[in-house]
C-alpha positions in Angstrom: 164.6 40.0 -18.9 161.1 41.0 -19.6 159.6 40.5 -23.5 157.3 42.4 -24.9 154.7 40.9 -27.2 152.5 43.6 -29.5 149.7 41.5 -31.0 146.1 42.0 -32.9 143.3 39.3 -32.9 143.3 38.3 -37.0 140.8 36.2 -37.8 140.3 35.3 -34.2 143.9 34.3 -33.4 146.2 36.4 -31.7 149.3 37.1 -34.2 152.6 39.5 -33.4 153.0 42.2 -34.3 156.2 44.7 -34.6 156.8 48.6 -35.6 154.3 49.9 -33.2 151.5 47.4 -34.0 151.5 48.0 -37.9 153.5 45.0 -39.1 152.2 41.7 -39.1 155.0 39.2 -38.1 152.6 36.1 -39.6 153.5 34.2 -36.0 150.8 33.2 -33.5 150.9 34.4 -30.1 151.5 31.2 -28.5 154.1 29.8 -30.3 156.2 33.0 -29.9 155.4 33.4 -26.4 156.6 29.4 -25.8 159.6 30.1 -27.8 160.5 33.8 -26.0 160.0 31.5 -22.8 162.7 28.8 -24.2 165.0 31.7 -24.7 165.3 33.1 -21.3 162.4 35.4 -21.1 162.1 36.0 -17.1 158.4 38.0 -18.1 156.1 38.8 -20.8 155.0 42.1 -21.1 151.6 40.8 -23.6 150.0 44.1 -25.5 147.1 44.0 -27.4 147.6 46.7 -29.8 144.2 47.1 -31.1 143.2 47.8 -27.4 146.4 49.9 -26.7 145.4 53.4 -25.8 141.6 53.1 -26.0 140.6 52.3 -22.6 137.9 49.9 -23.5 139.7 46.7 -21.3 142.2 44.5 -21.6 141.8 41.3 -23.7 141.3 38.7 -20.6 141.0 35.8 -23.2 144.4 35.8 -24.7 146.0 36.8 -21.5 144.8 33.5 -20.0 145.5 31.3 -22.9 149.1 33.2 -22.5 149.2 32.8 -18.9 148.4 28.7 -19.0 150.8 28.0 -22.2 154.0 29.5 -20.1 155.9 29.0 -16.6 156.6 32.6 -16.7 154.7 35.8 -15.5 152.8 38.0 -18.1 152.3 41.2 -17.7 149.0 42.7 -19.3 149.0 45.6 -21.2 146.7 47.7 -23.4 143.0 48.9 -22.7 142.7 50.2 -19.0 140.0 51.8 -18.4 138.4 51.6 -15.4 139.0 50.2 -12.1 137.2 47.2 -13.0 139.4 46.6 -15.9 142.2 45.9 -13.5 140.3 43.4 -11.3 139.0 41.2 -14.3 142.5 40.9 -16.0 143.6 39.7 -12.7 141.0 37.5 -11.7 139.5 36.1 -15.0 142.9 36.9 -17.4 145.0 35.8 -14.1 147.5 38.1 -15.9 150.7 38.2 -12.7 151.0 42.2 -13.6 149.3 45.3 -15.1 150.6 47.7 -16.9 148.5 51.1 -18.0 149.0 54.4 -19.3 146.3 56.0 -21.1 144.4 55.7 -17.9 146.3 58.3 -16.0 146.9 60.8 -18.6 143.1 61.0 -20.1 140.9 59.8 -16.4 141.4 61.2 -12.6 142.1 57.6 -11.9 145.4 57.3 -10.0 147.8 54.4 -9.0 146.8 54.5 -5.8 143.0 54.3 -6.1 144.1 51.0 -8.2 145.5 49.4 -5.7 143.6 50.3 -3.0 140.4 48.8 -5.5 142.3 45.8 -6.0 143.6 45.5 -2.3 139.9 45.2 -1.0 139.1 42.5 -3.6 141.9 40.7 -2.2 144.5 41.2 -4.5 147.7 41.2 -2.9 149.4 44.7 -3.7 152.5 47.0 -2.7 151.2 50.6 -1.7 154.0 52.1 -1.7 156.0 54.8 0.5 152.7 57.5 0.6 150.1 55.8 3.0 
C-alpha cells in the first residue's frame, strides 16, 4: 500500500495538504508520515505541491527529514526538471523512488535518458525491455 502525502512549506514546516494541494490539513509532515507508517503504509508517495508541475526541483530537504523519520520507502514527487533534479533527490534527498510528470509532457527528456543519467552516476536502475 503506497500513501500519498501532498504538502506545502508554511512558515518553514512542511504541513498536509488535501483537495489537490488547496486545503490545509493543520498536521506536520512528520507526524503524519510516522503515523501513515504505524498504519501499514508499505511506501510514501511525498509531493510537494508548491513544486508540483513547475519543474524547478524537488524539495531534497523534506524528503530527507521524511526519509530518516520512517523504515519505509518514500517516493519523491513534484518539481522535475532536469536530469540533475533526479540525481540530487537521490543522492542528497536519498528519496528510494522518483516519480515525474510534467517533465515528459513540457521537455524532450525521456525515461530512458533518466535512467541511463542516473545509471552512470551509479544509481542502480531497471532499463527496461527496449535496450
Amino acid at each position: 500500500m503506497v500513501v500519498s502525502i501532498d504538502y506545502r512549506i508554511i512558515d518553514g514546516t512542511p504541513v498536509c495538504f488535501s483537495h489537490a494541494g488547496t486545503v490545509n490539513r493543520r498536521l506536520s509532515v512528520d507526524d503524519w508520515a510516522r503515523r501513515v507508517e504505524e498504519l501499514g503504509a508499505g511506501e510514501i508517495l511525498l509531493t510537494d505541491c508548491s513544486r508540483d508541475g513547475m519543474m524547478l526541483g524537488y524539495d531534497n530537504e523534506t524528503v530527507a527529514r521524511i526519509v530518516n523519520l520512517v523504515g519505509v520507502p518514500v517516493i519523491a514527487s513534484g518539481g522535475a526538471g532536469r536530469l540533475e533534479d533526479f540525481l540530487e533527490v537521490l543522492t542528497v534527498g536519498r528519496a528510494n523512488a522518483v516519480a515525474a510528470g510534467s517533465v515528459f509532457h513540457f521537455t524532450e527528456i525521456t525515461p530512458r535518458e533518466i535512467k541511463e543519467h542516473l545509471g552512470s552516476a551509479g544509481i542502480p536502475v531497471r532499463l527496461g525491455l527496449a535496450q
